[in-house]
C-alpha positions in Angstrom: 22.3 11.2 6.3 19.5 13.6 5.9 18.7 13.0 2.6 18.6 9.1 3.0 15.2 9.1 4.5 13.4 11.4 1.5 11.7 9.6 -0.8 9.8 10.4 -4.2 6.3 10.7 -3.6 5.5 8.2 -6.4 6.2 5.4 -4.0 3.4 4.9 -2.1 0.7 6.5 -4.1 -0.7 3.6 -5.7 -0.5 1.2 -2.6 -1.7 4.0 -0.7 -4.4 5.2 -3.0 -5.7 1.7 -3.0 -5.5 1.5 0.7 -8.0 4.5 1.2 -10.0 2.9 -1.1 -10.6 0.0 1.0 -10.7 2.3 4.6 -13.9 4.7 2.4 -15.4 0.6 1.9 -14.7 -0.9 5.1 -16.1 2.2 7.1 -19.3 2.9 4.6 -20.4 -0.8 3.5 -22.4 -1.2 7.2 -24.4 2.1 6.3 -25.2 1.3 2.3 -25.1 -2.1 2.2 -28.7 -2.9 3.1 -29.5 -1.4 0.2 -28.3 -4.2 -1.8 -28.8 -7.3 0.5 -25.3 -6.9 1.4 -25.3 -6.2 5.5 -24.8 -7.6 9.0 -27.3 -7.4 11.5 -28.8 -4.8 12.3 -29.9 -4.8 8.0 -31.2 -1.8 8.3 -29.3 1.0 6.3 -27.8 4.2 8.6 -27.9 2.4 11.5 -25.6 3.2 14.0 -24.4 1.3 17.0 -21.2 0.6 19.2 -20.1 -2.3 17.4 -19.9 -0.4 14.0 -18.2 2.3 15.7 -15.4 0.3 17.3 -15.2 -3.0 14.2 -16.1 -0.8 11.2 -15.9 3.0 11.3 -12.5 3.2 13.2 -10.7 0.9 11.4 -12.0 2.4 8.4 -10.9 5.8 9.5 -7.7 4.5 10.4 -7.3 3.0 6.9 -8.5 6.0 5.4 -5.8 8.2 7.5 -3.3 5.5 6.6 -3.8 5.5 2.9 -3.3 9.4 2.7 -0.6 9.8 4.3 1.4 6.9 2.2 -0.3 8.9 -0.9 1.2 12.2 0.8 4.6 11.3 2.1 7.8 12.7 1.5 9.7 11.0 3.9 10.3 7.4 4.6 8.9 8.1 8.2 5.7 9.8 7.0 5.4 7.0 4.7 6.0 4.0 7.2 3.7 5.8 9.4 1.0 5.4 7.6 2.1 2.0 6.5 2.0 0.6 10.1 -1.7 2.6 10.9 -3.1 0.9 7.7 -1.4 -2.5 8.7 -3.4 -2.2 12.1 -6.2 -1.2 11.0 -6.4 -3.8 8.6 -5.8 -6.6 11.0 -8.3 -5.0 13.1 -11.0 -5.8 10.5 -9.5 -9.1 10.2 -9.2 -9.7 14.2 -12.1 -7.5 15.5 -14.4 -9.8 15.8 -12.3 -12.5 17.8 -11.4 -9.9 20.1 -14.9 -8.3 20.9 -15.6 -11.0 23.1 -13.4 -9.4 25.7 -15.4 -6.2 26.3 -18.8 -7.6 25.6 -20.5 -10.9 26.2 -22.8 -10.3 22.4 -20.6 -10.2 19.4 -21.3 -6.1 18.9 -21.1 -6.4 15.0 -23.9 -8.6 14.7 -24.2 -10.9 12.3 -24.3 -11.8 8.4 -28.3 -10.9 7.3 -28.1 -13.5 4.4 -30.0 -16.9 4.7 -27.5 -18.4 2.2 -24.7 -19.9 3.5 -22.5 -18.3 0.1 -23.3 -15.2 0.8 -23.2 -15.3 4.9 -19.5 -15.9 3.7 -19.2 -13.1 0.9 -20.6 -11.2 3.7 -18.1 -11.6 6.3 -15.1 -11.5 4.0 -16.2 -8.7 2.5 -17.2 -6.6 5.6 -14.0 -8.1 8.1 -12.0 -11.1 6.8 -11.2 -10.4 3.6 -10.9 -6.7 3.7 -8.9 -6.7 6.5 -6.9 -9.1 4.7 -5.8 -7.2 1.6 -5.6 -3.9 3.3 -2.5 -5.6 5.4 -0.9 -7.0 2.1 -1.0 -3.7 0.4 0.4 -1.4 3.4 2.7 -3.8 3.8 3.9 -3.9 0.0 4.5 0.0 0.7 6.2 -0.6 3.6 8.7 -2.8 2.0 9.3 -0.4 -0.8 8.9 2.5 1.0 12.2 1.2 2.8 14.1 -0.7 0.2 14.1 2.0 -2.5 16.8 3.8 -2.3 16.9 7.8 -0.6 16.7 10.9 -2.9 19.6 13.3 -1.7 18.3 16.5 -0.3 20.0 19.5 -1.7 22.4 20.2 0.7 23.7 17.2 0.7 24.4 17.3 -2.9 26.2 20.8 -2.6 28.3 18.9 0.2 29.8 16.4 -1.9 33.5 16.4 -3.4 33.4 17.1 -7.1 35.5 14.3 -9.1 37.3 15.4 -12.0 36.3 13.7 -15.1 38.7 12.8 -17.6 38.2 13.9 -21.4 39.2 10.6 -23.6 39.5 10.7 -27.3 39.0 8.0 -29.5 41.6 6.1 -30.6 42.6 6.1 -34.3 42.5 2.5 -35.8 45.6 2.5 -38.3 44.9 -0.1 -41.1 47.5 -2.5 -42.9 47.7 -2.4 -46.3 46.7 -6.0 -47.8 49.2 -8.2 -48.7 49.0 -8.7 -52.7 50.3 -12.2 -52.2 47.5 -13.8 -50.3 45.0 -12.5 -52.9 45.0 -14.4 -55.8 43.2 -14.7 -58.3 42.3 -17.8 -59.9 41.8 -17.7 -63.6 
């Protein structure tokens, strides 16, 4: 049973490179962004307040976190671990704001900088919505293949298991009938 819950490492790279990816954005974007008209309130870039810190920076961490250790894992509970802190962390980006309400009476992120209502939108689904979004779709792909692909046997368990005898089969001669002159006639 040991060896049911190793895994090749290839499994979760991808999802999980990708994943860290998007924890690096989600946690930086609030700190570069200004730079290119891309921020929420405060728009000034390095700024550091409570509401980054709890909505962007530790989800971010957590996605970060998340995404290595799918990219590292050699076990299916490694691997699901990191699944399920990248799925949280991604529907915390998602959720965040709708819950910061509860601890605070002003929404702690701020909000969008842009004047235009486009990019107000590009800004939130980019800095909360969206991200959070496709960071829980990917972890979750990994999860599902992390746990439907079948377990590499460890070692032991290899050494452990009966040896079947194989049996040696030879071909089969094919024995040929002469041809019967009287069906080949020929016309002429």
């Amino acid at each position: 049973m040991v060896g049911n819950w190793r895994i090749r490492r290839t499994h979760g790279v991808f999802g999980g490179l990708l994943v860290a990816l998007l924890g690096i954005w989600g946690g930086i974007i609030p700190f570069v962004g200004p730079y290119f008209n891309y921020a929420y309130t405060p728009d000034k870039a390095w700024t550091y307040n409570t509401g980054r810190l709890w909505l962007e920076i530790l989800p971010g961490a957590g996605a970060l976190l998340g995404g290595l250790l799918m990219m590292a894992a050699r076990s299916r509970h490694v691997a699901l671990f990191g699944s399920v802190l990248a799925i949280a962390s991604g529907a915390w980006f998602a959720l965040g704001n709708v819950f910061a309400p509860l601890w605070t009476a002003a929404n702690p992120a701020g909000g969008p900088a842009s004047s235009g209502t486009v990019m107000r939108a590009v800004e939130q689904v980019g800095f909360f919505t969206g991200l959070g979004i496709v960071i829980v779709l990917i972890a979750a792909a990994v999860a599902g293949r992390v746990s439907a692909v079948p377990g590499v046997p460890a070692p032991a368990v290899i050494a452990d298991r009966p040896t079947v005898p194989v049996a040696v089969t030879r071909p089969v001669p094919v024995i040929r009938e002469p041809a019967d002159e009287t069906e080949s006639e020929t016309i002429g």
